[in-house]
N, C-alpha and C positions, 0 to 999 in steps of 0.2 A: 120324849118317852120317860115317864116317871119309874123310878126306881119301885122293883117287889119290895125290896127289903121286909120290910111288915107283911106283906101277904105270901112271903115266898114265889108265888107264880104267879104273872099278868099277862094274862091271854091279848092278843089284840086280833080281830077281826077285818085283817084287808084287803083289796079287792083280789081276788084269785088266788090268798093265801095267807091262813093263820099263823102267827107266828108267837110263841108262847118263851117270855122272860122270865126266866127262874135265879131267884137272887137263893143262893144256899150257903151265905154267910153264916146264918143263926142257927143252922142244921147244928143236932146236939149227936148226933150218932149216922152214918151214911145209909142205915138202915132207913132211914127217915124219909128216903127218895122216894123209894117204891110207893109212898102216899100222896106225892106228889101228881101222879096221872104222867106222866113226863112220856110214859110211851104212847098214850092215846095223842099228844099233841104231836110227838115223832109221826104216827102213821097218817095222817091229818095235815101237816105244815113241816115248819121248822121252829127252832130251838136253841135259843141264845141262852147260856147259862153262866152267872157270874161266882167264882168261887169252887169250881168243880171239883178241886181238891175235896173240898169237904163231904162229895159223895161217893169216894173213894171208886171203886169197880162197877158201882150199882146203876151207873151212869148206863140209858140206852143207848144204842143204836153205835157207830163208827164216826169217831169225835174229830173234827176239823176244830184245832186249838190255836188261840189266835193270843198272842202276849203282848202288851207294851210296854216298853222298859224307857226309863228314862235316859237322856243321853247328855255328852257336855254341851249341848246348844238348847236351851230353855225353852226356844219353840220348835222343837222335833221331838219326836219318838222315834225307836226302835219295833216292827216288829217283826214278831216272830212267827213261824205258823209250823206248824207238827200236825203231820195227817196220819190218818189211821190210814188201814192197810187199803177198804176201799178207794179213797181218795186218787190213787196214785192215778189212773188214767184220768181222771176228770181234771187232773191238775196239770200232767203231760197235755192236756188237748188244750188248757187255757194257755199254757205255754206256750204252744207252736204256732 
């Protein structure tokens, strides 16, 4: 999957489900989102967004945040996940 970077969003069309990559590195102000379309791709699919700091609040829908941090072992990550408030049952049933 090639990086938005330069286009900010790259829609991909697959089979039973859109999924729309929004790179918001380059965003100059978080206002910038709302031009994005980011909620028609919300109501439509899903929505991988790299850099989400940078659209501060403007960000749709209830954000499942996913971090990966470096660790002392060169081939692992750490990650981390932060769920908005809906999450919490869909993440208790993946649990159990």
């Amino acid at each position: 999957m090639p990086s938005p970077t330069f286009t900010l969003l790259q829609l991909y069309d697959l089979p039973g489900l859109l999924v729309g990559h929004a790179d918001l590195y380059r965003l100059g102000d978080p206002d910038e989102v709302a031009t994005l379309g980011l909620d028609e791709v919300l109501r439509d699919g899903a929505l991988l967004v790299e850099w989400p700091e940078h659209g501060g609040d403007r960000l749709p829908g209830d954000p499942l945040l996913l971090a990966l941090a470096e660790t002392e072992r060169p081939d692992a990550r750490r990650l981390t996940i932060t769920a908005g408030p809906g999450w919490a049952g869909r993440l208790a049933e993946l649990a159990a």
